[in-house]
C-alpha positions in Angstrom: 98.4 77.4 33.6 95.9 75.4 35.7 92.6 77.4 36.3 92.6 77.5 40.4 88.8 76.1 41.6 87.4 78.9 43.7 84.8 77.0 45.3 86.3 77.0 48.8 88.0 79.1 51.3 91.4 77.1 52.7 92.3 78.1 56.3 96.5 78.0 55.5 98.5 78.3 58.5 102.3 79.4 58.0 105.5 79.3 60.3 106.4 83.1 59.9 109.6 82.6 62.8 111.7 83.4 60.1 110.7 87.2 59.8 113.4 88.7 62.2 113.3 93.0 62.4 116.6 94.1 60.4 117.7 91.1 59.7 118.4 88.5 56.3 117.9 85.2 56.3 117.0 82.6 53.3 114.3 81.7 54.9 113.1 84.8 56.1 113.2 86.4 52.7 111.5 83.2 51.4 108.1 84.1 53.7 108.5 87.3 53.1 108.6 87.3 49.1 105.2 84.9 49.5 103.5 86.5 52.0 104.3 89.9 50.6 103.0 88.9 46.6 99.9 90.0 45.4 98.4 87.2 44.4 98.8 85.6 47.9 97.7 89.2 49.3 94.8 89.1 47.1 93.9 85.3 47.7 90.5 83.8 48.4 92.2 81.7 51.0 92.6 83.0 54.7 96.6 82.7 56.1 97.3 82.3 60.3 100.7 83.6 60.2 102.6 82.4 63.8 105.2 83.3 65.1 106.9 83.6 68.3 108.1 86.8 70.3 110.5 88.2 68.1 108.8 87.7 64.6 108.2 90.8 62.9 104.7 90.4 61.2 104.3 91.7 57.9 102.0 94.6 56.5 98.4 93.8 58.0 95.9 92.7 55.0 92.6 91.6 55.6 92.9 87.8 55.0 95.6 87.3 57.0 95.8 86.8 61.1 99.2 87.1 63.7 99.4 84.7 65.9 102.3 84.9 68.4 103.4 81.0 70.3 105.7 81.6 73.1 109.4 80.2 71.6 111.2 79.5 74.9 112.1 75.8 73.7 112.3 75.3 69.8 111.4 71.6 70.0 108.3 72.2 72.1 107.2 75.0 69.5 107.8 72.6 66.8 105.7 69.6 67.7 104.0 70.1 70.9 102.7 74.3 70.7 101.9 74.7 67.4 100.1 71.0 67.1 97.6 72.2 69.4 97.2 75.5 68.1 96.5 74.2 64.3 93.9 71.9 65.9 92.3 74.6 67.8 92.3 77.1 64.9 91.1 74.0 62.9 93.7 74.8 59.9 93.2 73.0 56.6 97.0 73.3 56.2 100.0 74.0 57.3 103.2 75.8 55.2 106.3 75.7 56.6 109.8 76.9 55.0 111.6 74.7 57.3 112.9 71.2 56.7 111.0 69.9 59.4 107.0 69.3 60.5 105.5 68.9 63.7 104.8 65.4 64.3 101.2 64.4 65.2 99.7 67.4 63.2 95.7 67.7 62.5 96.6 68.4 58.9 98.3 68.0 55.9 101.9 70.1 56.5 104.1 71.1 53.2 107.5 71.7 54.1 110.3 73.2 52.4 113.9 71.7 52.0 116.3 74.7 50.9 119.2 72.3 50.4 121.4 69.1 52.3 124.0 71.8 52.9 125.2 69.0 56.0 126.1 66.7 53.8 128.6 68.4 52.1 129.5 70.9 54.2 130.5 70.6 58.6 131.4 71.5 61.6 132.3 68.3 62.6 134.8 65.4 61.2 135.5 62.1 62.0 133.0 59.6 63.8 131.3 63.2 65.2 130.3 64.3 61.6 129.4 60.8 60.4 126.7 60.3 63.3 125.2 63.4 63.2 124.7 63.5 59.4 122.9 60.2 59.5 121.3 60.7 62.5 119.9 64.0 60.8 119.3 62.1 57.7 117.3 59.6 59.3 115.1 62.1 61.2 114.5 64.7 58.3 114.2 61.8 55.7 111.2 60.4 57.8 109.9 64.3 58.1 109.9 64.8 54.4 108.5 61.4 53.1 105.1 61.6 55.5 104.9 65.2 54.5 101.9 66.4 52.3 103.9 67.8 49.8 107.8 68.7 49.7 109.1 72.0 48.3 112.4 73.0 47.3 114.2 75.6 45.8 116.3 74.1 42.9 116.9 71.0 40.8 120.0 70.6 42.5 118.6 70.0 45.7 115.6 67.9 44.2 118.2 65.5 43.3 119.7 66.0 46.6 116.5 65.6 48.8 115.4 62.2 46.4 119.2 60.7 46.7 119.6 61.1 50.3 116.2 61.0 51.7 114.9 58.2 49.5 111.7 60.5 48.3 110.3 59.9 44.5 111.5 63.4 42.7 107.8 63.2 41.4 106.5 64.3 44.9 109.3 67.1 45.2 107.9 70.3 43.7 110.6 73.0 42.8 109.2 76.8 43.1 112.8 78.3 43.5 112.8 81.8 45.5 111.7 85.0 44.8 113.3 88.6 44.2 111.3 91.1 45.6 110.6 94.3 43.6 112.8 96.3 45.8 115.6 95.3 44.4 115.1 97.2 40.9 117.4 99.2 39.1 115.9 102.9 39.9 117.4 103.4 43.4 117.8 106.9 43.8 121.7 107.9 43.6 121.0 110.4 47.0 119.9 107.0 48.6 122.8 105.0 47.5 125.3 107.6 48.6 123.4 108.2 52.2 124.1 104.5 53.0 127.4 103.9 51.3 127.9 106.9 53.7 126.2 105.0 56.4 128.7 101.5 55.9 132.1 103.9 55.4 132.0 103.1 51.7 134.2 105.7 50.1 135.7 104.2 46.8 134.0 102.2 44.1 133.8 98.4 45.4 133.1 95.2 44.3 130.1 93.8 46.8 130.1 89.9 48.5 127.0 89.3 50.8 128.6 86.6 53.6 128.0 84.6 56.4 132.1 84.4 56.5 131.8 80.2 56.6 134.3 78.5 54.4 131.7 77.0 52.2 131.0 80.5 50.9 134.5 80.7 49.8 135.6 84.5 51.1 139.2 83.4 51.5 139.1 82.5 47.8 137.6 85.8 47.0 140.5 87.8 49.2 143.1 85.9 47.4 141.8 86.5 44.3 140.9 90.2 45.0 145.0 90.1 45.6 146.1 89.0 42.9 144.4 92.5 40.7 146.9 94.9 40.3 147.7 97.6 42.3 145.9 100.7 40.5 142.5 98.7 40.6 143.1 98.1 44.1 143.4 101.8 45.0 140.4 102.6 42.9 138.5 99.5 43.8 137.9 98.4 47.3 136.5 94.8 48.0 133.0 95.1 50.5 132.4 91.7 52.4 129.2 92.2 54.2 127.9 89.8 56.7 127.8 89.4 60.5 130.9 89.1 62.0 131.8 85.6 63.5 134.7 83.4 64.9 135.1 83.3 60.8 136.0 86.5 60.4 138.9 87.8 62.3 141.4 85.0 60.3 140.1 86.9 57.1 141.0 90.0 58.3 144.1 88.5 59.9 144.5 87.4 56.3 143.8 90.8 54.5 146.0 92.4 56.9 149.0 90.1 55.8 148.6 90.4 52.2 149.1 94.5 52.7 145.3 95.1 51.9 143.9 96.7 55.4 142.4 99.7 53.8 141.2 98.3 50.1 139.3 94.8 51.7 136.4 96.4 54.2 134.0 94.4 56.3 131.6 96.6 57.2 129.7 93.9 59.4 125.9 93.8 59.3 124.1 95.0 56.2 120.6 95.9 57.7 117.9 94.1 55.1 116.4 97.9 54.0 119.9 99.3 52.8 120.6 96.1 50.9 119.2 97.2 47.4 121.5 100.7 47.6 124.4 98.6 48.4 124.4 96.0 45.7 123.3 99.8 43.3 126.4 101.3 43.9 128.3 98.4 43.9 130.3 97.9 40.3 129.8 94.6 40.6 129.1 91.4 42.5 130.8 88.4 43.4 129.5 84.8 45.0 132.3 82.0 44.9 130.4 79.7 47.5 131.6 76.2 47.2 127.9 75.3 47.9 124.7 77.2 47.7 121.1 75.4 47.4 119.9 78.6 45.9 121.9 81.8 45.9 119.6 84.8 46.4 121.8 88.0 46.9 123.3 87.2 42.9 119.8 87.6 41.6 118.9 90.4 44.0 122.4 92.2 43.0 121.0 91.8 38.9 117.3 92.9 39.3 119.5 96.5 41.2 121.0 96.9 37.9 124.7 95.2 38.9 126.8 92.5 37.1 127.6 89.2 38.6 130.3 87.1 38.7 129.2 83.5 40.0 130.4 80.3 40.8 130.2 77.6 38.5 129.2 75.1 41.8 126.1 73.3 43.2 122.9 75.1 42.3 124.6 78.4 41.1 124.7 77.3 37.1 121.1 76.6 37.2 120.3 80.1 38.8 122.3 82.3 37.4 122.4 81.1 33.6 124.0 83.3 31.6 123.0 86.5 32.8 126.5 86.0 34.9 130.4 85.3 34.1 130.8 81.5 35.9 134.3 80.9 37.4 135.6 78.2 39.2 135.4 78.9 43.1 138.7 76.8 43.3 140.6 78.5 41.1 141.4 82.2 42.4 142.8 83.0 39.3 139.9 82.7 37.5 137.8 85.1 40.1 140.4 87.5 39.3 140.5 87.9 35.5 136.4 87.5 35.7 136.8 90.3 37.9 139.4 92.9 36.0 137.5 91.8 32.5 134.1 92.9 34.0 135.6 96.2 35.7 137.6 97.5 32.2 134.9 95.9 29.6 132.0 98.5 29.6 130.3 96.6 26.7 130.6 93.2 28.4 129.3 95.5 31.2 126.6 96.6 29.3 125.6 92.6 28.3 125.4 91.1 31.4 123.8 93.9 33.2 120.9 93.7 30.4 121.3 90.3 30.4 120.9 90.2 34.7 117.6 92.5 34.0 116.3 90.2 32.1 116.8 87.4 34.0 115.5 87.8 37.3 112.2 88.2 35.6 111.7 84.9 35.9 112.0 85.4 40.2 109.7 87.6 39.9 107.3 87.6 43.9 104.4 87.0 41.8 105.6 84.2 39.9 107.3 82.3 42.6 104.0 82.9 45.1 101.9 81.9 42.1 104.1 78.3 42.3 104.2 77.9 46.0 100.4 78.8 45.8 99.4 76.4 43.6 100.9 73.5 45.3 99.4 74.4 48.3 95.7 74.5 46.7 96.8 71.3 44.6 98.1 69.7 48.2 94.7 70.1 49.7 92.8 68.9 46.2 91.4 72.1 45.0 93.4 71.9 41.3 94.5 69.2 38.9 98.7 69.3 38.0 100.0 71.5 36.2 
């Protein structure tokens, strides 16, 4: 690994708005992982963290400073507040985990481009969806080639970003995301009972962390979920966490048809700190997005100690490797034997859960941090490549 030149102090700034109290998001937990590593804690380099007035700041440490912008218009924070607040703090540069930079800023900016989810995935049809995408693609293309340096979180979405957005792969840097360490397999069992208490969780379950759209697939789970027999169903439940939506009530229209009101439980909101006890007691996990430019929560559910049971799409291959049993999203069927093999096979049980241990090393805060860290210090000429 490159030896870092220690020579001199950067002044970093980095758009913490992300950091919401009790609440996940990607790009949340993406600050959070960096900011909360070690080697970024113990860094010669001094962070400006801003924010606006509902950021939650993390831990205090002594090379790092809050700064809270006023957010009552997102565009104006963007390019017009925090402009003039780099130039006044006279930042070296600034990190952002957004796909977007303020225009006109006094220094080099990285950004971060989790994935081109719009492209494949929308709201929108027709004429509607067309514009928007390339009006989107137009403006974010132009963000991400007069960045300093882009970031992303896969190779999936390198390929993406360069295809779309007309960027040489060379100058997109992947540094994937992180796990943090408190997802590990040694949650106390009186923890994971006091929140399965908490969330109404009464039987053994199978866990899905959801934002209920239809490109995370949780019809596709329901139906496969239906299609187990009836003894599994009344000793397994199915738990799809998430915040409720206009998404959700057809699913549990859905559930309600199929007869399985009392196995399928949406228990709403998971708040971020019982997230490791959950995925714990769960007796496994399953994603079967369509589309993910990462896919934390499978990695998170591993390092607690549970088997996953992924889908074979998009990014989730490259992530998961073989630590997981890959199905095909499409085929419901296939979620369903994945799912009664890996319920009534203790030693497959046994594999993958070694297997998932053994895996997420390589998300490990420190490691990731170390990457994003790097191509910071390598973005403002302090180190050769790698």
């Amino acid at each position: 690994m490159t030896n870092y030149l220690t020579h001199k102090t950067l002044k970093i700034g980095v758009d913490c708005r992300e950091l919401l109290p009790h609440t996940f998001t990607g790009f949340g937990r993406y600050i959070e992982n960096f900011l909360s590593a070690q080697i970024t804690r113990a860094s010669q380099h001094h962070f400006i963290l801003y924010g606006n007035q509902h950021t939650n700041f993390p831990n205090p440490n002594d090379n790092y400073t809050f700064k809270i912008i006023q957010e009552k218009n997102t565009l104006w924070w963007d390019h017009v507040a925090i402009v003039k607040t780099l130039r006044q703090d006279r930042v070296d540069l600034f990190f952002t985990p957004y796909d977007k930079i303020p225009i006109n800023a006094p220094c080099p900016v990285v950004m971060t481009i989790h994935d081109l989810l719009y492209q494949y995935v929308s709201d929108l049809t027709g004429l509607k969806r067309y514009l928007y995408n390339t009006l989107y693609r137009l403006q974010r293309g132009y963000m991400a080639r007069h960045a300093a340096q882009v970031l992303t979180v896969s190779a999936h979405s390198r390929q993406d970003i360069a295809k779309y957005y007309g960027l040489d792969a060379s100058r997109i840097t992947i540094t994937h995301n992180a796990v943090s360490d408190r997802f590990n397999p040694n949650i106390a069992t009186t923890n994971i009972n006091q929140v399965k208490k908490k969330y109404g969780l009464t039987a053994p379950y199978i866990f899905n962390l959801n934002n209920f759209k239809p490109h995370k697939n949780p019809s596709g789970l329901i139906e496969a979920y239906a299609q187990l027999s009836t003894q599994v169903q009344q000793t397994t439940h199915l738990v799809i966490g998430g915040k409720h939506n206009a998404f959700t009530l057809p699913l549990q229209q859905r559930v309600a048809q199929l007869g399985l009101s009392d196995q399928v439980i949406f228990p709403g909101m998971i708040d971020d700190d019982d997230l490791p006890a959950i995925y714990a007691g769960a007796k496994l996990f399953v994603i079967s997005s369509f589309y993910e430019g990462f896919g934390i929560p499978p990695l998170e559910a591993m390092a607690c100690g549970t088997p996953v049971i992924s889908s074979n799409a998009t990014s989730l291959p490259e992530v998961i490797g073989n630590a997981g049993i890959l199905v095909d999203p499409h085929n419901t069927q296939d979620i369903a034997l994945a799912i009664d093999q890996l319920l009534h096979d203790d030693h497959l049980r046994h594999i993958k859960i070694q297997n998932g241990l053994k895996h997420v090393t390589h998300f490990s805060q420190e490691k990731v941090a170390s990457k994003i860290l790097h191509a910071l210090e390598e973005t403002a000429g302090l180190t050769g490549g790698a």
